[in-house]
C-alpha positions in Angstrom: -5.4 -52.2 -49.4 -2.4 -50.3 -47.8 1.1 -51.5 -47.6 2.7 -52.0 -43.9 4.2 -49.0 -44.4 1.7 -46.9 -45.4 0.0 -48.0 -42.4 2.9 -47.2 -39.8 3.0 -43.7 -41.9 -0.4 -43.1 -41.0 -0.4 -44.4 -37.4 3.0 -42.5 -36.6 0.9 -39.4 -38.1 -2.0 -40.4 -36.0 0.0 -40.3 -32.9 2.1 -37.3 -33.3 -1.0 -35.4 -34.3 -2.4 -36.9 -31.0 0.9 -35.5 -29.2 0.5 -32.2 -30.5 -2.9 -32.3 -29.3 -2.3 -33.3 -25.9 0.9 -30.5 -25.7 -1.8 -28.0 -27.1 -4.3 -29.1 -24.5 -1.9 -28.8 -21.6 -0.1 -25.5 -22.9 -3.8 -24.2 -22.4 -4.5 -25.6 -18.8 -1.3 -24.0 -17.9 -2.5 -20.7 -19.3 -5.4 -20.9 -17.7 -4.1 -22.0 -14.4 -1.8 -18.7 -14.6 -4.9 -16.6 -15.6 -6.9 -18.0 -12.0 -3.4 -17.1 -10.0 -2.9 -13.4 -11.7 -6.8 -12.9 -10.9 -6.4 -14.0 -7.7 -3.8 -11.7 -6.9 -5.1 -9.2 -8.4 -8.3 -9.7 -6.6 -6.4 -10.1 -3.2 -4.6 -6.8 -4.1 -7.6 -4.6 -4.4 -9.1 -6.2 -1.3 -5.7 -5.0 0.7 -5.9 -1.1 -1.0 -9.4 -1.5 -0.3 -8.7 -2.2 3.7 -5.8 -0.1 3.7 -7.7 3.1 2.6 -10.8 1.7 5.0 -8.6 1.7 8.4 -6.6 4.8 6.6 -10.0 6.5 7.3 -10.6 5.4 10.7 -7.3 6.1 12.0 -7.9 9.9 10.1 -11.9 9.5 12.0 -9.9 8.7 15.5 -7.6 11.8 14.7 -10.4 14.1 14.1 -12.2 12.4 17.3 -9.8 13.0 19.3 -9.0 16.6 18.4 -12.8 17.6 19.0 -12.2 16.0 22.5 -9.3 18.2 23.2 -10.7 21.4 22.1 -13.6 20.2 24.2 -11.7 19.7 27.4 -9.8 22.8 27.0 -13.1 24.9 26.6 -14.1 23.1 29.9 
């Protein structure tokens, strides 16, 4: 049989142990968490180039448009 202190030895190691867990457990929900917000970003990011380039070429498709209908209405 274990002595009372022996016992609060092993129940104060029992519950820093749990601590350390629980520290461990939120440390990696917080790493997580900050993964989902740089992917996000990211993610928005690339969608912006990717509709920045997109009206980039339709404002260069208007330009070319509207040159052809120039040279059109000067050949006219």
């Amino acid at each position: 049989m274990k002595t009372e202190l022996e016992q609060q030895i092993i129940c104060s190691n029992v519950f820093r142990n749990f601590n350390w867990l629980e520290q461990l457990r939120l440390y990696r929900k917080k790493i997580e968490e900050r993964k989902k917000v740089k992917n996000i970003i990211s993610s928005r990011n690339s969608t912006a180039k990717e509709l920045s380039t997109a009206m980039l070429k339709e404002i260069r498709k208007d330009e070319e448009n509207a040159k052809w209908n120039l040279l059109q209405e000067a050949m006219e």
